[in-house]
C-alpha positions in Angstrom: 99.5 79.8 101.7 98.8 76.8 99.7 99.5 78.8 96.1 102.8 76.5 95.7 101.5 73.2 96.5 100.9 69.8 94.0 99.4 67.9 95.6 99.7 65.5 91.9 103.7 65.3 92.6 103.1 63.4 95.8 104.7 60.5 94.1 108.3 61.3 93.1 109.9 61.0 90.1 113.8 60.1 91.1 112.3 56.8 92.7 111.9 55.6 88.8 115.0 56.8 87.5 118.8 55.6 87.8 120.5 56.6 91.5 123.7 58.3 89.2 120.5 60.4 87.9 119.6 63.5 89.0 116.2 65.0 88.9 115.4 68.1 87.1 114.9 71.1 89.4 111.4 71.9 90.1 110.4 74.6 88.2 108.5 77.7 90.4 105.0 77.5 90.2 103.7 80.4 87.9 100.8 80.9 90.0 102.7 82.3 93.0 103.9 85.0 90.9 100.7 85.2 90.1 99.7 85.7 93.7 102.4 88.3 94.1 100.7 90.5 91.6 97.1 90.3 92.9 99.0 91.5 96.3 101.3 94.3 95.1 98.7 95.4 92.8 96.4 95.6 96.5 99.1 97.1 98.2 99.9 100.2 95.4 96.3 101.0 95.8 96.4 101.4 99.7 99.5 103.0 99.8 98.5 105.8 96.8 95.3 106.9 98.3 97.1 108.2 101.5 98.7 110.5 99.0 96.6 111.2 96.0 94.2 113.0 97.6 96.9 116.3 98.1 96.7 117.6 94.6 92.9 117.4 94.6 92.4 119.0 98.0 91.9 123.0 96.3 89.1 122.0 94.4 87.4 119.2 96.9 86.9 122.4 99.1 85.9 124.6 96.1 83.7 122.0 95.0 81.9 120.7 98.1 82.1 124.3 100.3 84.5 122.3 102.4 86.3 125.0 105.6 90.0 124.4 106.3 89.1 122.1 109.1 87.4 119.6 107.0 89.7 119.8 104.1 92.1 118.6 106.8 89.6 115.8 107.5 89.7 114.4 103.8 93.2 113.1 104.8 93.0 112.5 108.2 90.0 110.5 108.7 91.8 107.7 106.4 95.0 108.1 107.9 93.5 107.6 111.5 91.1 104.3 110.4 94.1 102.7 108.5 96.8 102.9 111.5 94.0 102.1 113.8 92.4 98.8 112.8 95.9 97.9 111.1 96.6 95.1 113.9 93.3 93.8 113.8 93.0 93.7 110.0 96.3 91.1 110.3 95.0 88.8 113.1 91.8 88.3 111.7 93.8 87.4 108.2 95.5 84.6 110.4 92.1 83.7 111.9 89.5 83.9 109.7 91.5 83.2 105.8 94.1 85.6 104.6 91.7 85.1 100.7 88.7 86.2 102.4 90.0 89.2 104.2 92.1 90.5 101.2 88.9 90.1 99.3 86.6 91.7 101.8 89.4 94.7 102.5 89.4 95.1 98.8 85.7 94.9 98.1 85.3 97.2 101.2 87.9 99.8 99.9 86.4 99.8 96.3 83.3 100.3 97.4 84.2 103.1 99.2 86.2 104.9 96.7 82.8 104.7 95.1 81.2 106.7 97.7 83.8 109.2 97.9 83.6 109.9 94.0 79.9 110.3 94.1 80.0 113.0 97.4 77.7 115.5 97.4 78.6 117.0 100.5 81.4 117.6 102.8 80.8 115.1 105.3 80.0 112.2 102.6 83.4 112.3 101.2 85.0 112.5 105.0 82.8 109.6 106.1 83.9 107.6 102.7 87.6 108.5 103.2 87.4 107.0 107.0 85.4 103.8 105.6 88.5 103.6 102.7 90.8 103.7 105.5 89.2 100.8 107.1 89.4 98.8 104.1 92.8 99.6 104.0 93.7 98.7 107.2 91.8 95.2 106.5 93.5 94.8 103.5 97.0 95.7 104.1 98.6 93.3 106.0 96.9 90.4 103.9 98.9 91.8 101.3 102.4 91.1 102.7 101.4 87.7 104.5 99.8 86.7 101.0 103.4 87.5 99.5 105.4 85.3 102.5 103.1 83.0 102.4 103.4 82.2 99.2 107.4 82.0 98.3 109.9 80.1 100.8 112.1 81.4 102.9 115.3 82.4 101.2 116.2 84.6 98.0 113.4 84.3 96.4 111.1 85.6 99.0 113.4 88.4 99.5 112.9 89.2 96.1 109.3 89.0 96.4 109.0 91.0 99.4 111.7 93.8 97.2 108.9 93.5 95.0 106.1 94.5 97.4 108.3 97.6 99.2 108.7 98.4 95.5 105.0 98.8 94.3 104.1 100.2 97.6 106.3 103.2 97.7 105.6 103.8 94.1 101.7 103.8 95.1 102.8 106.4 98.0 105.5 108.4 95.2 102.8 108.2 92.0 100.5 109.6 94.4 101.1 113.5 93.3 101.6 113.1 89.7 98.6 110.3 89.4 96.2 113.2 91.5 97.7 115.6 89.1 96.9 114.5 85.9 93.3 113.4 86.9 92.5 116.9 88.5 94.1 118.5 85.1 91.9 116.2 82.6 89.0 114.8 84.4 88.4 116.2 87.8 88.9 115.3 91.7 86.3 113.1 91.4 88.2 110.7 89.8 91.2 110.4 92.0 88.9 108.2 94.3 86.8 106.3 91.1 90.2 105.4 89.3 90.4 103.0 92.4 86.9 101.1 91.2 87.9 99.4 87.9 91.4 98.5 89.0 89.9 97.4 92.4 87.6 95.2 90.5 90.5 94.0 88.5 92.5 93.1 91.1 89.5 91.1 93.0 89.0 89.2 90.4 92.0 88.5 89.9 92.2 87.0 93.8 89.5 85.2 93.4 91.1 83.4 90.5 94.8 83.1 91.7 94.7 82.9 95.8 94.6 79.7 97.7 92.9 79.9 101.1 94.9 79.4 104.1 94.2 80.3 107.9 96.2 79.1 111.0 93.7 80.2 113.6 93.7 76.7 115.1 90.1 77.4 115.8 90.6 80.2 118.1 88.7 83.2 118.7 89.5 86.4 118.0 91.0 88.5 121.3 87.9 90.7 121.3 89.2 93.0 124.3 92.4 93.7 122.9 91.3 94.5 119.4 89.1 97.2 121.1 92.0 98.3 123.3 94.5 98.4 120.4 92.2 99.4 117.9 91.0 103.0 120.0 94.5 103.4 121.6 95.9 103.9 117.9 93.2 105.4 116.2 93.2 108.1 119.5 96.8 108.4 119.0 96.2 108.8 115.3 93.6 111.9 116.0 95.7 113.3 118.4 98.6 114.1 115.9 96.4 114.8 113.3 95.0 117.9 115.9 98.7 118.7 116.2 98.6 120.9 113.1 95.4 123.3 114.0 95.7 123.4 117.4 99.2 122.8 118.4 101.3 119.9 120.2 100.0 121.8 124.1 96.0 121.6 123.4 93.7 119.5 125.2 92.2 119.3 122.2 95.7 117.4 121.1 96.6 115.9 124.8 93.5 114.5 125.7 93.5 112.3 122.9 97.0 111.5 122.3 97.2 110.8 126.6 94.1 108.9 126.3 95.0 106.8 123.7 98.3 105.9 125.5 96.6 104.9 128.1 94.2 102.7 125.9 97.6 101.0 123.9 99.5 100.9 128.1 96.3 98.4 129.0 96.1 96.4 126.3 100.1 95.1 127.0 98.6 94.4 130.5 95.7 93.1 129.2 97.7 90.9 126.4 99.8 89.6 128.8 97.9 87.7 131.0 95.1 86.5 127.6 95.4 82.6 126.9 94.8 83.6 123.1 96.1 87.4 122.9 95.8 89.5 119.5 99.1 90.8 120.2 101.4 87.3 121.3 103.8 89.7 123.3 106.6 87.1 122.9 106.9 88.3 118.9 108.8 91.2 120.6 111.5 88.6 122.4 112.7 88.3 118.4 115.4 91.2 118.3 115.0 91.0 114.7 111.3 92.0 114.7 111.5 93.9 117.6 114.2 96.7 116.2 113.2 96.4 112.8 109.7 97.7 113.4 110.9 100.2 115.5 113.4 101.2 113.0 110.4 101.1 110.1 108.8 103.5 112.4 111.2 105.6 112.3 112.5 105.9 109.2 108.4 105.8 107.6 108.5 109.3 109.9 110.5 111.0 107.2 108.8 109.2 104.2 105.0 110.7 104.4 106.7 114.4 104.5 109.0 114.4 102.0 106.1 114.1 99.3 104.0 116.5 100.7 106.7 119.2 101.2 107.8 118.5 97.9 104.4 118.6 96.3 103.3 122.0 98.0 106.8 123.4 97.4 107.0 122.9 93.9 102.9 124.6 93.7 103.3 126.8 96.4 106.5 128.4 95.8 107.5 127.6 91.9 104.2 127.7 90.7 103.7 124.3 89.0 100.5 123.9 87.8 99.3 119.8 89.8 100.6 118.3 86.8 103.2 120.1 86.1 104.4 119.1 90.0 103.7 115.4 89.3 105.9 115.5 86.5 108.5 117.0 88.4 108.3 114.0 90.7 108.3 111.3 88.6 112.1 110.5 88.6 112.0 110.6 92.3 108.9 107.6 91.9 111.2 105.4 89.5 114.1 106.1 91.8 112.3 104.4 94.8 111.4 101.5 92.6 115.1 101.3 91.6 116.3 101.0 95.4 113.6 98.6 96.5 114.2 96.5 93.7 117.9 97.0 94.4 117.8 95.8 97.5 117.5 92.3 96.9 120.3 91.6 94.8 122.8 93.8 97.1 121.2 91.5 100.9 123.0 88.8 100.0 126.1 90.6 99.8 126.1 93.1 102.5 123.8 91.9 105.0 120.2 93.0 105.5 121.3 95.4 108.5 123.9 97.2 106.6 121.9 97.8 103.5 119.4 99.1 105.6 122.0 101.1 107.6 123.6 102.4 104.0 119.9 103.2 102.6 119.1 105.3 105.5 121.9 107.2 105.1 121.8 107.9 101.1 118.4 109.1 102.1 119.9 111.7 104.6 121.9 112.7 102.4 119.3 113.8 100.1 117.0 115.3 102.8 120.2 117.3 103.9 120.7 118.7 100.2 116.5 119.3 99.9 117.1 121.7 103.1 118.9 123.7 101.1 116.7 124.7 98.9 115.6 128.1 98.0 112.3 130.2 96.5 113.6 130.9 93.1 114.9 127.0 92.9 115.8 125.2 89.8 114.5 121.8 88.9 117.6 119.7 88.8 118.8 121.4 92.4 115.6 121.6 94.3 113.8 118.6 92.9 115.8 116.0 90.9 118.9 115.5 92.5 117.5 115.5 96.1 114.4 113.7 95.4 116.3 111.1 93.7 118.8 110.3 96.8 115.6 110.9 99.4 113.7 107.9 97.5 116.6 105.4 96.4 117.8 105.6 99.6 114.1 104.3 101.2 113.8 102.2 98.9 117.4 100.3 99.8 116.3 100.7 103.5 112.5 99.9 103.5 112.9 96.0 102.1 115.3 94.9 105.0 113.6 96.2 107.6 110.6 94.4 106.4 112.5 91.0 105.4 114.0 91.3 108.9 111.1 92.2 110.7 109.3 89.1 108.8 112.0 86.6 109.1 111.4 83.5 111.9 107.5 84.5 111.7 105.8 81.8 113.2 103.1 80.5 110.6 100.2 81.3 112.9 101.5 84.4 113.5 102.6 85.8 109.7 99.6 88.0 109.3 100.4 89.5 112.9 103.8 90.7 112.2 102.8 91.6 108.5 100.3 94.1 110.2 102.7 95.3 112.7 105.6 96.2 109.8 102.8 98.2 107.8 101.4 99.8 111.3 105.0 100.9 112.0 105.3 102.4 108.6 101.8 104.2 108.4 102.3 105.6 112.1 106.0 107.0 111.5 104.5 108.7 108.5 101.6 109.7 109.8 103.3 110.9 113.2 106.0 112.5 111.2 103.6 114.4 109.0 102.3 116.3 112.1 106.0 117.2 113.8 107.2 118.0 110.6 104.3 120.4 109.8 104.0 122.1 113.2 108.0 122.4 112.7 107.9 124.5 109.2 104.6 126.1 110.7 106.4 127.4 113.4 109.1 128.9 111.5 106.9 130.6 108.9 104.9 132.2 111.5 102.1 132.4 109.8 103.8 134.2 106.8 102.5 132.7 103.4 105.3 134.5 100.9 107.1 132.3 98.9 110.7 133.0 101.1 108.7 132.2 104.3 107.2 129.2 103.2 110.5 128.2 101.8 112.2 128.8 105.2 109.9 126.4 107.0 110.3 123.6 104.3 114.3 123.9 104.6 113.6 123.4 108.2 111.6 120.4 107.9 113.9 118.7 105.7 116.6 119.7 107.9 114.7 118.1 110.9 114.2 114.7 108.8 117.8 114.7 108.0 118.7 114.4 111.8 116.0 112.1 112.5 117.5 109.5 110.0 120.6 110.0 111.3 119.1 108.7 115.1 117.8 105.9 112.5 121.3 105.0 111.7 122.6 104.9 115.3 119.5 102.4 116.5 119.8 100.4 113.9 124.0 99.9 114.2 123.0 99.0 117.7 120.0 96.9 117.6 119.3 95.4 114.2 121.0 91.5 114.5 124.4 91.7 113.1 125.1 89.7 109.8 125.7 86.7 111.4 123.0 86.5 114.0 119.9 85.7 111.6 119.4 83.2 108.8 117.7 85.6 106.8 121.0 88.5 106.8 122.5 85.4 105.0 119.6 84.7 102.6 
């Protein structure tokens, strides 16, 4: 990214001025902030949409005549595109200009949400959900390499990249009440349009502010291996998403999630023996990036569930009206903003794997106290005070895991990694959604009274709690220590 450059300065001042004078500091260039913005703004929007849609799902299907199985569909067909042409969305940033992909991911996206508003039918507002999902997964990872791109390496860029886990797990928090309060006073219709005139907005706003930059060297793009990587997760994707109708034993759940193994086990074979691979399998010989994507995809495995359990608990079983229950969860949206914005100021001063070792388990703690909850809850037990701990506690552990995965990036390879940090993140939610479901499905048994439904979300919270606390182990034993990494001292 060229946002910082002047090229006017080449000549320096200090050469004209007294050796016992010193220059003034540089001041940062307002336009990389500027670039910043146009990026998180990109990023809220991608991130929201995999949530929004929750609230609005009742009257979608009273609306369009939708069955239970395409309801389903309205969420899974832009979960599946997003993690599935994630990768290839970051190479061709690399390749082909990380400007023109953010714009054409974002033109593609709004364009899209357009379509979905308008639906007429069932299948119109699936097939514009999967076509979103694409534009996300195009857009995505041009959002984070626009944002380390742009600032240096150091404090600053953590900031910045504090800034970025920050708007996007407030897209993926404001994603209840913002679906809420549309359904409430406009309709569902306009949980998809509300993305047009900020989308517009925000591309104008890229075309004016971003620089363009590629480091593609002239190569092509690894045609083979995006189709390899690019069916193996989107299988992957559809197989967990069959997980909740049909069960984790199904062919119709096995066949997919096998086969799309098998796609994802050929394309490492296939990557490694490529002159120019998509997928560089020598990223992975960086411990940092290495264990903090696994980590990401871990953790991200408890993030997606905890808003939808919360969401259908607090309509399901204490009867909030949608806006009511997006109100309820707005404290848990400014508390992720608090930890991710946290998170810089506190690197420096315990190390990025210790923050991120400390974050994940303030977040356990507050899945632990969310499994206690109860039918006949009260707000400040059953919603404030857990949801609170759940999302400060992401938020501290979200934005070292990403500075660490991102740290020693290779310039040529920056939109690569960014799309492999937010491909671990959407595949731990999106395979988390699924266990976690079939988990509180299988303890309800099919019972829908409120004490049922109760006793399977306690269970699933429960089950999150102990999967952050396998977080904590890998991450004690894998993540580089804080003296092993430039960026821990940052």
């Amino acid at each position: 990214m060229t946002a910082m450059a002047h090229p006017e300065r080449t000549a320096s001042p200090a050469a004209e001025q007294p050796a016992a004078e010193k220059p003034a500091p540089a001041r940062p260039d307002p336009r990389t902030w500027l670039v910043v913005l146009a990026a998180c703004a990109a990023q809220f929007l991608v991130v929201l949409d995999v949530s929004v849609v929750n609230v609005a799902l009742p009257s979608m299907r009273s609306d369009l005549g939708l069955s239970a199985v395409g309801l389903q569909w309205v969420v899974n067909a832009y979960s599946i595109a997003f993690a599935g042409f994630m990768l290839l969305g970051g190479r061709a940033a690399d390749l082909f200009g990380r400007k023109r992909i953010f714009l054409l991911g974002l033109g593609l996206f709004t364009a899209a949400s357009v379509a979905g508003g308008l639906a007429q039918e069932g299948w119109q507002l699936v097939a514009a959900r999967a076509v979103q999902g694409l534009g996300a997964a195009v857009l995505a990872p041009a959002t984070l390499t626009l944002v380390t791109a742009a600032v240096p390496a150091g404090p600053a860029r953590t900031r910045a990249i504090g800034t970025w886990t920050a708007v996007g797990a407030a897209g993926g928090a404001a994603g209840g009440f913002v679906g809420g309060v549309l359904v409430d006073l406009l309709s569902w219709r306009w949980v998809l349009l509300i993305n047009v005139p900020v989308g517009v907005l925000v591309m104008a706003g890229g075309v004016l502010w971003l620089t363009e930059s590629r480091t593609g060297g002239g190569r092509k793009l690894d045609l083979p291996g995006a189709i390899l990587v690019t069916g193996g997760l989107a299988a992957v994707a559809y197989g967990i998403a069959q997980t909740e109708q049909t069960g984790w034993g199904a062919s119709a759940t096995l066949v997919p999630l096998l086969g799309g193994l098998a796609l994802l086990g050929t394309f490492v074979a296939v990557e490694a023996r490529t002159a120019a691979p998509l997928m560089p399998l020598r990223v992975f010989r960086s411990r940092a990036v290495a264990a903090a994507n696994v980590s990401m995809l871990v953790v991200g495995s408890t993030s997606f569930g905890m808003w939808f359990f919360m969401t259908v608990y607090a309509q399901g079983v204490l009867g909030y009206t949608p806006l009511q229950a997006g109100l309820a969860l707005v404290p848990s949206s400014v508390s992720v903003i608090v930890g991710s914005k946290l998170a810089p100021r506190l690197i420096p001063v315990t190390g990025a794997r210790n923050l991120a070792v400390l974050g994940a388990l303030v977040a356990a703690t507050g899945f632990g106290w969310q499994s206690t909850m109860t039918a006949d809850g009260s707000f400040l037990v059953t919603i404030l005070g857990p949801g609170v701990l759940m999302m400060v506690g992401m938020g501290l552990v979200i934005t070292p895991l990403a500075s660490l995965a991102t740290s020693g990036t290779a310039p040529g390879e920056a939109g690569l990694v960014s799309g492999l940090v937010n491909t671990s993140r959407t595949m731990g939610g999106a395979l988390g959604l699924a266990v976690l479901s079939t988990v509180a499905a299988a303890r309800t048994g099919g019972r829908t009274s409120p004490e049922a439904l109760t006793e399977g979300y306690a269970l699933a919270f429960r089950t999150a709690t102990g999967v952050l606390l396998a977080a904590v182990v890998l991450m004690l034993l894998w993540l580089p220590r804080p003296s092993g990494t430039a960026s821990e001292k940052a």
